[in-house]
KOLGU-4560 file (N, C-alpha, C; in nm, 3 decimals, padded with zeros to 5 digits):
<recs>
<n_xx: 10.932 n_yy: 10.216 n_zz: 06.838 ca_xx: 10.848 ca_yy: 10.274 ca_zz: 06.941 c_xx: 10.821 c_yy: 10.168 c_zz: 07.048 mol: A seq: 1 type: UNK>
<n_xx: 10.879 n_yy: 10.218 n_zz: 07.216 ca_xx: 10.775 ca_yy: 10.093 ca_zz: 07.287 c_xx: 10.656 c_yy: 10.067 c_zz: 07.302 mol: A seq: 2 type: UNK>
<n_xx: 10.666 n_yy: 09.944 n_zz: 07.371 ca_xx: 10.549 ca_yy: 09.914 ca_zz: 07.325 c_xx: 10.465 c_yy: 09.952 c_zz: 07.425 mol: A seq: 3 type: UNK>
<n_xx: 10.319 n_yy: 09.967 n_zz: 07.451 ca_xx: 10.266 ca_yy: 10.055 ca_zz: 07.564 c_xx: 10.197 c_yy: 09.901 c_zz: 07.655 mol: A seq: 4 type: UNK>
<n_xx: 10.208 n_yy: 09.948 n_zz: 07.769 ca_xx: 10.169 ca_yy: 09.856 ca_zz: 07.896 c_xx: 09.976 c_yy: 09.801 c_zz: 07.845 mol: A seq: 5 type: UNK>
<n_xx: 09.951 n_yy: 09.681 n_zz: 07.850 ca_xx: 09.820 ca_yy: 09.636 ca_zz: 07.824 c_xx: 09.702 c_yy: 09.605 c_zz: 07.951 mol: A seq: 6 type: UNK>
<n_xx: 09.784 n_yy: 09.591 n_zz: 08.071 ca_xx: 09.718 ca_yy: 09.578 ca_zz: 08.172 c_xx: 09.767 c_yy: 09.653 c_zz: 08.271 mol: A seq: 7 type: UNK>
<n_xx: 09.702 n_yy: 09.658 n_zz: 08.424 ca_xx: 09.752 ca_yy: 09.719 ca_zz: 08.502 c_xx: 09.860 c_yy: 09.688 c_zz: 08.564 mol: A seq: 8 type: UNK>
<n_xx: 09.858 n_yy: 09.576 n_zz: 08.567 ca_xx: 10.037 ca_yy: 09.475 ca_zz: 08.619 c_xx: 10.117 c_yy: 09.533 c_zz: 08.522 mol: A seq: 9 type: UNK>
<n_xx: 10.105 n_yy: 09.535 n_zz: 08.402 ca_xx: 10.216 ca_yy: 09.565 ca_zz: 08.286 c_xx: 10.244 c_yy: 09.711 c_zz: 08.329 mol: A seq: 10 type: UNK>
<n_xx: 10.162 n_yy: 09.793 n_zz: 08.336 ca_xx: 10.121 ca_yy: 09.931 ca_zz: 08.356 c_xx: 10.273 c_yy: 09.960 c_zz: 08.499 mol: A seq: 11 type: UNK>
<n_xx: 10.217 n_yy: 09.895 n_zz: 08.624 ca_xx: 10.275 ca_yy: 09.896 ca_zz: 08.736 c_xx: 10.399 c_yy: 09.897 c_zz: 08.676 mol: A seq: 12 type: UNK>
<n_xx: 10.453 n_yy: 09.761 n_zz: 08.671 ca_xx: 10.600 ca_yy: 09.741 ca_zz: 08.563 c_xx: 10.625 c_yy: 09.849 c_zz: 08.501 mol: A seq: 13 type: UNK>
<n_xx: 10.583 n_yy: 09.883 n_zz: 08.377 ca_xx: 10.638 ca_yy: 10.004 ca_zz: 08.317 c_xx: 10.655 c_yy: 10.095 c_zz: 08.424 mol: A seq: 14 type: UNK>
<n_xx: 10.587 n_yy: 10.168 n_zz: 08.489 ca_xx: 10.639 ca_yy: 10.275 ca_zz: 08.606 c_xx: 10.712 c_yy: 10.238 c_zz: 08.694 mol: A seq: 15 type: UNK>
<n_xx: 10.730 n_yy: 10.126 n_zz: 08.748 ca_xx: 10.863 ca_yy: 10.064 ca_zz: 08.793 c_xx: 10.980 c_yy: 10.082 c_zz: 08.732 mol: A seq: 16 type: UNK>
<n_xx: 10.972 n_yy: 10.035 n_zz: 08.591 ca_xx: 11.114 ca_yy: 10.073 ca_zz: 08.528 c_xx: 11.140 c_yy: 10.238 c_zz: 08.500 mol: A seq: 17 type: UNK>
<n_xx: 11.013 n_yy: 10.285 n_zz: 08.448 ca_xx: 11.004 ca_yy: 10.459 ca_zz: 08.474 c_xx: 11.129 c_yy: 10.550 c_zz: 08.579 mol: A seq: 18 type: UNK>
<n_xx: 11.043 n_yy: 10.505 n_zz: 08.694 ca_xx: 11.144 ca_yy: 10.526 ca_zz: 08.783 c_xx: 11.237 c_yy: 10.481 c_zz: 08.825 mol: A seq: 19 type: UNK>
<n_xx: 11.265 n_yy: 10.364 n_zz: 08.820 ca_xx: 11.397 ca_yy: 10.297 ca_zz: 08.871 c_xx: 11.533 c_yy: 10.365 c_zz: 08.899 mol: A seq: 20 type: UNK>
<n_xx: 11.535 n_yy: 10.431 n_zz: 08.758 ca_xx: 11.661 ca_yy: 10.517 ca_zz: 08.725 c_xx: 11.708 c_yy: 10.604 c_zz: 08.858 mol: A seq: 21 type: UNK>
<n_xx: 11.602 n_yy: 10.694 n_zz: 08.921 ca_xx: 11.576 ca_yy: 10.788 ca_zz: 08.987 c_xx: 11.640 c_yy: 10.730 c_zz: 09.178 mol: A seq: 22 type: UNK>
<n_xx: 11.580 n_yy: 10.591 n_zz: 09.173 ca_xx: 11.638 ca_yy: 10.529 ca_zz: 09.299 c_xx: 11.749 c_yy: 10.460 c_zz: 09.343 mol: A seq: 23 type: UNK>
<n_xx: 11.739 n_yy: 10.477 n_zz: 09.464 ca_xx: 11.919 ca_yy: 10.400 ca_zz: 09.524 c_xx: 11.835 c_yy: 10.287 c_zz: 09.601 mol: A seq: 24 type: UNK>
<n_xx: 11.944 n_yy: 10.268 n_zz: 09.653 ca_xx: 11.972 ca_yy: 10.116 ca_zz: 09.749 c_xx: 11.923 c_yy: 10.006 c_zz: 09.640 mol: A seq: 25 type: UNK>
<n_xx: 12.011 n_yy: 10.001 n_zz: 09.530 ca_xx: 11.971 ca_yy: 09.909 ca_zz: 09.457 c_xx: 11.832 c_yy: 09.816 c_zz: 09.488 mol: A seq: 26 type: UNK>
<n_xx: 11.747 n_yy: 09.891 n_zz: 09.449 ca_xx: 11.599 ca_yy: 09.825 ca_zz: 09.461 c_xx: 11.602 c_yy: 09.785 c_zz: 09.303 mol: A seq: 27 type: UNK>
<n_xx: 11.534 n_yy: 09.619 n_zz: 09.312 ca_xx: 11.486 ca_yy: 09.614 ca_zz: 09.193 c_xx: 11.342 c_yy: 09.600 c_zz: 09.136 mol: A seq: 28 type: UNK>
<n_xx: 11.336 n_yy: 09.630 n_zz: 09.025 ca_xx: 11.208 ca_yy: 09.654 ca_zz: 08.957 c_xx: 11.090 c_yy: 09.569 c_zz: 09.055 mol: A seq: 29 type: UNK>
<n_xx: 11.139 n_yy: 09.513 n_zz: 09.060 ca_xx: 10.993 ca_yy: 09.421 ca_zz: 09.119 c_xx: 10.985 c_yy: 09.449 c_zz: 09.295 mol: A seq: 30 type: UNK>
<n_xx: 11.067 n_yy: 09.519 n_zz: 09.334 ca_xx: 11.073 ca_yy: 09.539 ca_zz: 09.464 c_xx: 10.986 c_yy: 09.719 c_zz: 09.444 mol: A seq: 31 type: UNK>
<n_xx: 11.048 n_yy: 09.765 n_zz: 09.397 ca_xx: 10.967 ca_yy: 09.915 ca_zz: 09.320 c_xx: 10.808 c_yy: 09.883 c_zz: 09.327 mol: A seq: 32 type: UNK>
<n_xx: 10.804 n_yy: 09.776 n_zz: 09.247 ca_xx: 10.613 ca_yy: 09.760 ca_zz: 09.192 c_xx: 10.567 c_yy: 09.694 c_zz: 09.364 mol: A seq: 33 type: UNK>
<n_xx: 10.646 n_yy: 09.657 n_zz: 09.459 ca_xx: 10.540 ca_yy: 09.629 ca_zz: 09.596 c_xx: 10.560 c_yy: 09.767 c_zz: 09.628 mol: A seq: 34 type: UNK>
<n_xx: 10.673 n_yy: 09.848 n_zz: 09.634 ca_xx: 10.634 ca_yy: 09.984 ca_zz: 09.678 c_xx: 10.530 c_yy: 10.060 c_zz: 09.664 mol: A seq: 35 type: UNK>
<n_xx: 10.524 n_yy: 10.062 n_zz: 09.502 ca_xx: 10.373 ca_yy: 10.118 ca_zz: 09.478 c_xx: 10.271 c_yy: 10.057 c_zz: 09.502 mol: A seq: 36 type: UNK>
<n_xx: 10.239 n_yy: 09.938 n_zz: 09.511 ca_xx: 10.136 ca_yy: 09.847 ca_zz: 09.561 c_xx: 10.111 c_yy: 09.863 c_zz: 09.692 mol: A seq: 37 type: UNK>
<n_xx: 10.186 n_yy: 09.890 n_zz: 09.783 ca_xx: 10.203 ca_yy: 09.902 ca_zz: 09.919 c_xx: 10.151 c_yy: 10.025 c_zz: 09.971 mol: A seq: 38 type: UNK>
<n_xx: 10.194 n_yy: 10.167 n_zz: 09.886 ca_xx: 10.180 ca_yy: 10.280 ca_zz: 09.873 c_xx: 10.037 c_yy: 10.232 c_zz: 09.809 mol: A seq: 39 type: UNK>
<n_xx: 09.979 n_yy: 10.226 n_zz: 09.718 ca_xx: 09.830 ca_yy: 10.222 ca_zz: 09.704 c_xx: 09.718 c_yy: 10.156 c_zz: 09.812 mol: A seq: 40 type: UNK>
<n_xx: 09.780 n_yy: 10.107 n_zz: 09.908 ca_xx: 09.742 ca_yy: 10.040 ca_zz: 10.019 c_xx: 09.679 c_yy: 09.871 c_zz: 09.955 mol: A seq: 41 type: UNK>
<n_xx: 09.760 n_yy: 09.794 n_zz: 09.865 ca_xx: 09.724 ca_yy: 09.637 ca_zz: 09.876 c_xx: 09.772 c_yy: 09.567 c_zz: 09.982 mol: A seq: 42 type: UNK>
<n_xx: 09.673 n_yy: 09.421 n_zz: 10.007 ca_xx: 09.722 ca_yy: 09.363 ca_zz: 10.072 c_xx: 09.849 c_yy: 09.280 c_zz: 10.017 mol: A seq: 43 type: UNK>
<n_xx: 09.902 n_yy: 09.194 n_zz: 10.095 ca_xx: 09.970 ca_yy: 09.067 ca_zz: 10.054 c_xx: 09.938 c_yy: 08.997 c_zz: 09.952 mol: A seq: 44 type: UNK>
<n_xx: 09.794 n_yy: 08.960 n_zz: 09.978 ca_xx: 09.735 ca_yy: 08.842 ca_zz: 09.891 c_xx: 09.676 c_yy: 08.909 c_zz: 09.764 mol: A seq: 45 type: UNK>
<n_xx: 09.646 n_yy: 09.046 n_zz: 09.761 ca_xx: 09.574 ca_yy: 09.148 ca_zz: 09.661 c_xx: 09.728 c_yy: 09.174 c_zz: 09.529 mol: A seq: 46 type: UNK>
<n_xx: 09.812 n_yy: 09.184 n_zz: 09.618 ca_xx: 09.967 ca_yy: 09.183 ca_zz: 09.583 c_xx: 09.983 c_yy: 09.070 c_zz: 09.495 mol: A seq: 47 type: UNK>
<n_xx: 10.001 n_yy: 08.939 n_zz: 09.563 ca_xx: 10.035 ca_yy: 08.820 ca_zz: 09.504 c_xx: 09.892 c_yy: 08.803 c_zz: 09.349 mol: A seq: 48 type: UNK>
<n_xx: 09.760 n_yy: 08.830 n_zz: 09.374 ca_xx: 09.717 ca_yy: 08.780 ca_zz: 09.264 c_xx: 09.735 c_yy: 08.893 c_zz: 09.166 mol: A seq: 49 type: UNK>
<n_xx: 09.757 n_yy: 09.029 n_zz: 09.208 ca_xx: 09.744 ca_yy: 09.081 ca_zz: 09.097 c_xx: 09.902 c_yy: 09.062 c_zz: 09.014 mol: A seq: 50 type: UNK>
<n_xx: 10.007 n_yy: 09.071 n_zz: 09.080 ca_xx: 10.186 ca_yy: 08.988 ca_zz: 09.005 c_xx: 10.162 c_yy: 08.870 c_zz: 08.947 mol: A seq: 51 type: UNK>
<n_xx: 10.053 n_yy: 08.763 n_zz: 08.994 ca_xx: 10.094 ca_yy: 08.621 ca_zz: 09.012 c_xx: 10.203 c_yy: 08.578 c_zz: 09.073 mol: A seq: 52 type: UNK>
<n_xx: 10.204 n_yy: 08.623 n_zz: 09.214 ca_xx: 10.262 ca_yy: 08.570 ca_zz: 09.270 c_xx: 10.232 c_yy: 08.536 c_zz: 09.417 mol: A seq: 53 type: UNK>
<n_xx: 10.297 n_yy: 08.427 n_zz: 09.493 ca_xx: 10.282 ca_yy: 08.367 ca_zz: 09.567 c_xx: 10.293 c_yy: 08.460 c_zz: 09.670 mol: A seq: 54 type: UNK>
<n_xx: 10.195 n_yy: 08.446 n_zz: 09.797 ca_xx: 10.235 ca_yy: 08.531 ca_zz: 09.931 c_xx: 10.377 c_yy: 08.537 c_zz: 09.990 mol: A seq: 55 type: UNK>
<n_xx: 10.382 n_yy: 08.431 n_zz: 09.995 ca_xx: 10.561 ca_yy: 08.397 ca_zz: 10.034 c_xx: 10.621 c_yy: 08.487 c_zz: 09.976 mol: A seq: 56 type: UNK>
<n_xx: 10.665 n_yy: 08.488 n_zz: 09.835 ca_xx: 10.720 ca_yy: 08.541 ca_zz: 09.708 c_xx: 10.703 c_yy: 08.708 c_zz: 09.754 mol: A seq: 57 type: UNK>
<n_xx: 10.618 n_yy: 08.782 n_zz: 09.781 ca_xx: 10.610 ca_yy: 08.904 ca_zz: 09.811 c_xx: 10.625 c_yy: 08.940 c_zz: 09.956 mol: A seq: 58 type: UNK>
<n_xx: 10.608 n_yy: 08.830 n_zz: 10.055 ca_xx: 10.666 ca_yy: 08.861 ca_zz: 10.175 c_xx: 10.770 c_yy: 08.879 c_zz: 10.195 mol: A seq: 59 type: UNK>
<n_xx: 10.854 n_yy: 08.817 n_zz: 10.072 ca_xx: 11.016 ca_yy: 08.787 ca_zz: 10.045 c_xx: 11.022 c_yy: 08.980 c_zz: 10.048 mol: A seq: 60 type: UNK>
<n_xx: 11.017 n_yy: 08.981 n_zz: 09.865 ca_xx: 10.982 ca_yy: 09.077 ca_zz: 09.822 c_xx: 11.007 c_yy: 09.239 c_zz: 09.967 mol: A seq: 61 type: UNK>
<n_xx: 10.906 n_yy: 09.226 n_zz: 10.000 ca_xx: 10.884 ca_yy: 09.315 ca_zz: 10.092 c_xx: 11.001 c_yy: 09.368 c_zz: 10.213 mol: A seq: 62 type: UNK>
<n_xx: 11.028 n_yy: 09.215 n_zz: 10.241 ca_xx: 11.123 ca_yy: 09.217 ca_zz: 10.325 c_xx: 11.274 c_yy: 09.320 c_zz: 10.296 mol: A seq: 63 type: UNK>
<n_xx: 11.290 n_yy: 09.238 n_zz: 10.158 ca_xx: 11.422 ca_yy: 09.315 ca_zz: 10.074 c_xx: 11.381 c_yy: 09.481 c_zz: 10.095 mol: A seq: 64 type: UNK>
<n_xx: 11.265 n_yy: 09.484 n_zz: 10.073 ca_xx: 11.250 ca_yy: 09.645 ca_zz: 10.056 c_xx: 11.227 c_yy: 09.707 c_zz: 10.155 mol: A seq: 65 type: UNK>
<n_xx: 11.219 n_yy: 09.680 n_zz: 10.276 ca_xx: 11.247 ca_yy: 09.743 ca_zz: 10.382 c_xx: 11.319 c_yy: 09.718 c_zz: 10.430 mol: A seq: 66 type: UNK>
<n_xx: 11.433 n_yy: 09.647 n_zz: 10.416 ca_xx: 11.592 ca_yy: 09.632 ca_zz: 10.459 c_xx: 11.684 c_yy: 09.777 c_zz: 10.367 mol: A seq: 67 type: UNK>
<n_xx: 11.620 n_yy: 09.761 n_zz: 10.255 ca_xx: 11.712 ca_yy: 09.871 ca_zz: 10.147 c_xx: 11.648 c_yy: 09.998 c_zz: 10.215 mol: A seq: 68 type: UNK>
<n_xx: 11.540 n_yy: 10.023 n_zz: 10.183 ca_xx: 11.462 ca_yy: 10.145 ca_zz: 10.226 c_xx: 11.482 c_yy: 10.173 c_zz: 10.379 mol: A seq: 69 type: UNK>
<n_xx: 11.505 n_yy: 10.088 n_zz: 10.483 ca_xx: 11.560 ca_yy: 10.112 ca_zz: 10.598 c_xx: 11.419 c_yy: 10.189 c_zz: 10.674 mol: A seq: 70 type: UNK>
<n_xx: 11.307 n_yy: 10.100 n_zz: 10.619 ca_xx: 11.154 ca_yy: 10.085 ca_zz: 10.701 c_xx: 11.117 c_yy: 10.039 c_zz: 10.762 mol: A seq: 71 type: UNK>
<n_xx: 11.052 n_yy: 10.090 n_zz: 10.867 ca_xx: 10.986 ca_yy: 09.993 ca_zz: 10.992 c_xx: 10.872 c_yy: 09.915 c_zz: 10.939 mol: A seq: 72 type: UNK>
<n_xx: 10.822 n_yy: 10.004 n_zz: 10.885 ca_xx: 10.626 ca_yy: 09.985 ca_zz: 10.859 c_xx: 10.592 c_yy: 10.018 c_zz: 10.714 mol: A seq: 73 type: UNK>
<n_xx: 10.500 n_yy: 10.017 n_zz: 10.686 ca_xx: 10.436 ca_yy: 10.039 ca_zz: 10.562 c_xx: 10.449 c_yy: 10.134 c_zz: 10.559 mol: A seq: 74 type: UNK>
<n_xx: 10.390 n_yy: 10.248 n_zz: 10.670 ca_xx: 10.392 ca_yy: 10.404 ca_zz: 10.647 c_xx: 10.507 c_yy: 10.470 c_zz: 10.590 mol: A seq: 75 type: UNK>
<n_xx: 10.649 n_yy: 10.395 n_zz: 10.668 ca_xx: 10.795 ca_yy: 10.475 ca_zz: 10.579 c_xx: 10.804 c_yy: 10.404 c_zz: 10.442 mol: A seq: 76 type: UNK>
<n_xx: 10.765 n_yy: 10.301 n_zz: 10.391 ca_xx: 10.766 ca_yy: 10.258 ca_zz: 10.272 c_xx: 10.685 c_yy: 10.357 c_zz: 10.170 mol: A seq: 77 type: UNK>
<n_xx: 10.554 n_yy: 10.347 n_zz: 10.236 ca_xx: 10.493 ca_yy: 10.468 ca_zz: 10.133 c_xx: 10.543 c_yy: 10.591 c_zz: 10.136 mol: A seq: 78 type: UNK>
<n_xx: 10.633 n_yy: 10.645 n_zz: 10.247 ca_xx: 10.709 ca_yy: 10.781 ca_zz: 10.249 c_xx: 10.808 c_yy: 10.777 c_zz: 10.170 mol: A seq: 79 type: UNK>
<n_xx: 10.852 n_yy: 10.700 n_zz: 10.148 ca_xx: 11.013 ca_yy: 10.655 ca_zz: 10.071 c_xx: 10.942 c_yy: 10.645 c_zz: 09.947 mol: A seq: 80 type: UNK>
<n_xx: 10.850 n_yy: 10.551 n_zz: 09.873 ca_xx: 10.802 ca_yy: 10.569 ca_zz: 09.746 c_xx: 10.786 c_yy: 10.709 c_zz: 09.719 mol: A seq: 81 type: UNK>
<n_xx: 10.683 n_yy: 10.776 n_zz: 09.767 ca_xx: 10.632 ca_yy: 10.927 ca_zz: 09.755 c_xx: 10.771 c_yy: 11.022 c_zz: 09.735 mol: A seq: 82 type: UNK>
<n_xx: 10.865 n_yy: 10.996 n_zz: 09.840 ca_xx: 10.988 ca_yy: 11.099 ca_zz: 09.800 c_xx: 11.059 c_yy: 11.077 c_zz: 09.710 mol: A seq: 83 type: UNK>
<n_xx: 11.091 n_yy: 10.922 n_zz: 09.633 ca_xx: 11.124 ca_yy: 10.884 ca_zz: 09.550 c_xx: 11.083 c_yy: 10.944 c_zz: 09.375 mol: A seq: 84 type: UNK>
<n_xx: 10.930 n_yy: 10.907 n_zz: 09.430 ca_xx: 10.847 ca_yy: 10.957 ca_zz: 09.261 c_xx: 10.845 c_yy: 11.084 c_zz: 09.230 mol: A seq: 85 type: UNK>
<n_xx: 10.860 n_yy: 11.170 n_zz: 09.366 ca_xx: 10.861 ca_yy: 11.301 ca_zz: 09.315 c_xx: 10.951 c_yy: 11.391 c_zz: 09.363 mol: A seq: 86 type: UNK>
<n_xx: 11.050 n_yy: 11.336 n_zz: 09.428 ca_xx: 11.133 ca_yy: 11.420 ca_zz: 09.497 c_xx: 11.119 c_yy: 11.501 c_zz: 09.574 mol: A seq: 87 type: UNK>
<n_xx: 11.022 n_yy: 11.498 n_zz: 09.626 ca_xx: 10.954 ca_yy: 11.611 ca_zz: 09.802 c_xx: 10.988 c_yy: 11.507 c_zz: 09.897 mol: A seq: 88 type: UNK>
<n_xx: 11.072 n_yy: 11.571 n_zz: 10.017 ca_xx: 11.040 ca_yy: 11.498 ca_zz: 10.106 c_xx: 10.951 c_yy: 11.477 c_zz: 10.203 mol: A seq: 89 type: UNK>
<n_xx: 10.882 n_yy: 11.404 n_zz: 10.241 ca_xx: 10.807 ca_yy: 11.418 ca_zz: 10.344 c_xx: 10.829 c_yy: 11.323 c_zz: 10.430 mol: A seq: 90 type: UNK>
<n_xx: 10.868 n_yy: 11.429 n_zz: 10.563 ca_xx: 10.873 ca_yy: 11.377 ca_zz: 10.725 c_xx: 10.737 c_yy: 11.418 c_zz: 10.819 mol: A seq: 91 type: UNK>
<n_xx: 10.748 n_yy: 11.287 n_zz: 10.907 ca_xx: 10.632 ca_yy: 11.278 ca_zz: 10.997 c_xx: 10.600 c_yy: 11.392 c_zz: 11.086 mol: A seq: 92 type: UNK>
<n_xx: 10.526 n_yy: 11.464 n_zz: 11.091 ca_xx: 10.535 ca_yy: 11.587 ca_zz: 11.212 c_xx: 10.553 c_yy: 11.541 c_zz: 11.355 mol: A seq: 93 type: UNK>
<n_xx: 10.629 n_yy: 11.633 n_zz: 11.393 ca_xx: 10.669 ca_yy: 11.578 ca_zz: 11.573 c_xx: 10.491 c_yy: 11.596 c_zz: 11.654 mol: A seq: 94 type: UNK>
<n_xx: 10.437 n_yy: 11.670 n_zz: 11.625 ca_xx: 10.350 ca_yy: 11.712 ca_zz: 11.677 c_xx: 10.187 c_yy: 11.630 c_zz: 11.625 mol: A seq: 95 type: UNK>
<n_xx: 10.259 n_yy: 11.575 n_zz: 11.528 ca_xx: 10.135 ca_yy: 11.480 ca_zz: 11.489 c_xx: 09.990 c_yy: 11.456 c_zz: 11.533 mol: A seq: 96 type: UNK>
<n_xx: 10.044 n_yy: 11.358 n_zz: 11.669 ca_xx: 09.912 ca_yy: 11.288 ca_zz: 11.796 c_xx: 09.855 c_yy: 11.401 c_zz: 11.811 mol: A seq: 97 type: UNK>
<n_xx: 09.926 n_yy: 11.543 n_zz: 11.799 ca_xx: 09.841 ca_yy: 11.618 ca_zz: 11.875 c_xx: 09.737 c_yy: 11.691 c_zz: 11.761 mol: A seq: 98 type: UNK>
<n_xx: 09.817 n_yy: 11.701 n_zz: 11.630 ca_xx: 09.718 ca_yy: 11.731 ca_zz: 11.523 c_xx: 09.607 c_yy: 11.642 c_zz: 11.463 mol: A seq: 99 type: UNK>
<n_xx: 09.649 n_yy: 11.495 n_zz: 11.482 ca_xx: 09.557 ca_yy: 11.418 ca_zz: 11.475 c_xx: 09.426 c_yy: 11.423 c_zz: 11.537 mol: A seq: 100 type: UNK>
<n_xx: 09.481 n_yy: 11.454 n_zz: 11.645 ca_xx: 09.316 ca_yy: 11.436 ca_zz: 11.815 c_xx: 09.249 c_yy: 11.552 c_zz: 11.818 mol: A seq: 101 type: UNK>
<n_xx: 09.353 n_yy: 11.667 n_zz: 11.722 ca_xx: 09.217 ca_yy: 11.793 ca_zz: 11.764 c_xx: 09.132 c_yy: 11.786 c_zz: 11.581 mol: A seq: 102 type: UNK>
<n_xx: 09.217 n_yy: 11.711 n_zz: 11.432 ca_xx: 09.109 ca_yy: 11.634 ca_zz: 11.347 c_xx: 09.029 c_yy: 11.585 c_zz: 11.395 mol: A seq: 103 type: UNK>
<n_xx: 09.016 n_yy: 11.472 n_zz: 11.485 ca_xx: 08.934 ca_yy: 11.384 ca_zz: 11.490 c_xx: 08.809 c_yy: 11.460 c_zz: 11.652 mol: A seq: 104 type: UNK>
<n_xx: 08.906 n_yy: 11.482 n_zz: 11.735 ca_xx: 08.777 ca_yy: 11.619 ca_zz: 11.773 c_xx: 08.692 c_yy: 11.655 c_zz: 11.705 mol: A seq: 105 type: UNK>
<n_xx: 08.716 n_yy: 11.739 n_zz: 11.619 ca_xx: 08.676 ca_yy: 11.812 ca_zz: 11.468 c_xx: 08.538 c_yy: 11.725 c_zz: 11.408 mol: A seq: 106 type: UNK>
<n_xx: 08.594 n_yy: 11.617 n_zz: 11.418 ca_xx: 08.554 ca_yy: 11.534 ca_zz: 11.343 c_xx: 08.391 c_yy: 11.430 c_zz: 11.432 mol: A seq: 107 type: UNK>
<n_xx: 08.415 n_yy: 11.422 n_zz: 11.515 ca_xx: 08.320 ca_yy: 11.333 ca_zz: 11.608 c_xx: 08.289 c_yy: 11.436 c_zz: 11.749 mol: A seq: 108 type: UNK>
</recs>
């Protein structure tokens, strides 16, 4: 039987390898776990202590994964995780700015 994840880093990892199977552009495991980290909205440095790893080390990291993933920003990274984990795609609406401003109308 495996063995079950003890922390949340281990945790991350295990669902990294979870899915792995499921993704292309040869991403590896540890490029997966900034996806989801990224997608949960961490920083860099929130990143590095919770891996143990160095800022550098995940700036690296990051980099690789938006070269494979073929991301500008964080936002297509977390779009690319999300379509990844569950297979929906989701694209940005053309009309967005304009659904945004009559929310926030709404809103204030």
């Amino acid at each position: 039987m495996p063995k079950q994840p003890d922390s949340e880093a281990e945790l991350t990892r295990h669902n990294a390898t979870k899915y792995l199977s499921k993704m292309s552009n040869n991403i590896t495991p540890r490029e997966l776990e900034i996806a989801e980290l990224i997608s949960f909205g961490r920083t860099e440095k929130e990143m590095g202590n919770y891996l143990n790893l160095s800022v550098d080390t995940i700036k690296s990291h990051k980099r690789h994964l938006f070269t494979k993933t073929h991301s500008r920003n964080i936002a297509d990274v977390t779009r690319w995780f999300i379509d990844q984990r569950t297979g929906a795609r989701i694209t940005p609406s053309r009309n967005y700015t304009m659904i945004a401003s009559k929310l926030l109308s709404k809103i204030f």
